[in-house]
N, C-alpha and C positions, 0 to 999 in steps of 0.2 A: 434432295438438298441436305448439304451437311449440317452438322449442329454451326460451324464456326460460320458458313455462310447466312445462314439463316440472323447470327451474331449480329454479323458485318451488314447486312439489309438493316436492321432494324437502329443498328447504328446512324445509317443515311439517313432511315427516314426520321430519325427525334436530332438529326444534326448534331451529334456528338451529345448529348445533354441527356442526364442522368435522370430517372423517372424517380428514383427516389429524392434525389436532391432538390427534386419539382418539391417533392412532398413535406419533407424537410423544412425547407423555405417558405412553403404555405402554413408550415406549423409554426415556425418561428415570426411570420408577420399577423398570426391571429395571436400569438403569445406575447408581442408587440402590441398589438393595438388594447387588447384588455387591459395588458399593464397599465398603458398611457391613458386611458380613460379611469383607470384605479389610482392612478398617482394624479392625473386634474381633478377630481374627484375629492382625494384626500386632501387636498392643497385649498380647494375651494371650502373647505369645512374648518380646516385650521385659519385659514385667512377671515373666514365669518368670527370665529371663535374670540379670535386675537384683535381684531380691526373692528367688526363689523361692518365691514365690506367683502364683496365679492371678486372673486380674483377671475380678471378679464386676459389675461394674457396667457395664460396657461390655457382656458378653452380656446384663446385664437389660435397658438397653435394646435389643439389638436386638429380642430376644423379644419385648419390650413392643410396637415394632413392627410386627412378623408379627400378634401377637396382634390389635390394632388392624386390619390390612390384612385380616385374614382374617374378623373379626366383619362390618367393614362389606360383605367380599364378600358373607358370609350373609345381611345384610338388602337389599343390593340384590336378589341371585339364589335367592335360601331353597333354596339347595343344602345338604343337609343335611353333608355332605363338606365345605364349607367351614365347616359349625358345629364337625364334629368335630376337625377341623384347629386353626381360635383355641380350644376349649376345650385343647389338648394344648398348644398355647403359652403358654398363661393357666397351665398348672402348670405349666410350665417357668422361667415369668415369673414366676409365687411363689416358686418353689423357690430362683432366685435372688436374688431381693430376698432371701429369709430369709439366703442366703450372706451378701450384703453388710452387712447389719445386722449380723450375727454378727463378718464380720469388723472393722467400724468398731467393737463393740464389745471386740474384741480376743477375743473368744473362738474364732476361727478363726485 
């Protein structure tokens, strides 16, 4: 087997898709998600600072987030551990949003 066939095989079996771009992309949504938890993070500390309140909208989305990255892990891998993980985020990701409503409506 030639060098270029051996190529072209390995080509078919990753379906045109680049093992380092895999890599890449894994680095860039773990260097995504830190950030996003380092800027709710920050936001929630300025918001105490300045208000003395807690900023509920900034964790809804990040949770919305997780919740989202964790569902689709489940249907690609049907690890059932990633089902039970987005369902813990998904009430996490309620439980907030009911904050934020509550507080836009002034009742918090």
């Amino acid at each position: 087997m030639t060098k270029e066939e051996i190529l072209e095989q390995s080509r078919k079996e990753n379906k045109d898709k680049d093992i380092f771009d895999f890599e890449v992309q894994k680095t860039a949504a773990r260097a995504a998600f830190y950030s996003s938890f380092g800027l709710c993070a920050l936001v929630s500390i300025l918001s105490w600072i300045f208000s003395k309140r807690l900023s509920a909208q900034c964790w809804m989305i990040f949770f919305g987030m997780l919740t989202v990255t964790f569902f689709v892990k489940y249907f690609k891998v049907k690890k059932l551990h990633e089902l039970f993980v987005a369902l813990g985020y998904l009430v996490i990701f309620c439980l907030l949003t009911v904050v934020f409503i509550m507080q836009l409506t002034g009742h918090l």
